[in-house]
C-alpha positions in Angstrom: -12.8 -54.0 -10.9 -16.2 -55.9 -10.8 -15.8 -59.8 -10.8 -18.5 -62.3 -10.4 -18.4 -65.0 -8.0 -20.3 -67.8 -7.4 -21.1 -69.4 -3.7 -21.6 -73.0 -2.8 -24.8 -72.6 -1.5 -25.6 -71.7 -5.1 -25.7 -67.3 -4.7 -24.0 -65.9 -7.9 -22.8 -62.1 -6.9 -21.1 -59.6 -8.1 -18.4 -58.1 -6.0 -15.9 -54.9 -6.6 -12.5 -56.1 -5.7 -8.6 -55.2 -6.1 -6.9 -57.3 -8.7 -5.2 -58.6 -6.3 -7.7 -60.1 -4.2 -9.9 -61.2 -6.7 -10.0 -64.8 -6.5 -12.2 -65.1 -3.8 -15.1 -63.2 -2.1 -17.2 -63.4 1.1 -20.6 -64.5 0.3 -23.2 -62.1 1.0 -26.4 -64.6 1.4 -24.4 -67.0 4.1 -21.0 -65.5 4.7 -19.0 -68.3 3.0 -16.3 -68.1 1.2 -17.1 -67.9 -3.1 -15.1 -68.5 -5.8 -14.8 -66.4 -9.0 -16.6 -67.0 -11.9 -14.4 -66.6 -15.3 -16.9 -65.0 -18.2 -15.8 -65.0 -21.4 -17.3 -61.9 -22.2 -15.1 -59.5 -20.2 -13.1 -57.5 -22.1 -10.2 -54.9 -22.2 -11.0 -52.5 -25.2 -8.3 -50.2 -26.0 -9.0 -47.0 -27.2 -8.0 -45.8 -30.6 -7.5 -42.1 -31.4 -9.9 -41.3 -34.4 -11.1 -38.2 -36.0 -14.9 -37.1 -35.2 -16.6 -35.0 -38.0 -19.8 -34.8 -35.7 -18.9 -34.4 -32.3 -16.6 -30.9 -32.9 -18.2 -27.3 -33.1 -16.4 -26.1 -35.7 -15.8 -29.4 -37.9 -13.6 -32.8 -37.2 -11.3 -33.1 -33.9 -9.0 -35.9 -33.5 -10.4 -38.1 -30.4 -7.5 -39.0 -28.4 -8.9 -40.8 -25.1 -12.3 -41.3 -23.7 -12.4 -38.7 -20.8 -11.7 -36.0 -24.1 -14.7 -37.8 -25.9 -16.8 -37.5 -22.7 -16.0 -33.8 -21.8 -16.7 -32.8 -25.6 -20.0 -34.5 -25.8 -21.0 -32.9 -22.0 -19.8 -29.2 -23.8 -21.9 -30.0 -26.5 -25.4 -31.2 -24.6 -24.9 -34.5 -25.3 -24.9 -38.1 -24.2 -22.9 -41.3 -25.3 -25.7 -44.2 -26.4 
């Protein structure tokens, strides 16, 4: 995942870690070691199986992840906004 950390020399960075070792980052500006930054608007959205009128060729198809959703609109020519 991507977290973002902040350095005491003042860089803020973003940095793609394990979960594991999240907590702290080498600092790419001086090389010291940064803290992460907790943002309030990270989220986990969890995906809810719904049925698409538009997105089918031959009328409605129940949507059960986001890797179906994807590879439908790519069959289709499209793109997700």
């Amino acid at each position: 995942m991507t977290y973002d950390y902040r350095c005491s020399c003042g860089n803020t960075f973003e940095d793609y870690k394990r979960i594991e070792d999240r907590h702290y980052s080498k600092c790419p500006k001086c090389g010291k070691k940064a803290r992460m930054i907790f943002s309030p608007c990270r989220a986990v959205h969890i995906f809810q199986p719904y049925w698409d009128e538009h997105i089918g060729p031959k009328g409605p198809v129940l949507l059960e992840s986001r890797k179906q959703k994807q590879r439908m609109l790519r069959e289709q020519g499209l793109e997700q906004l």
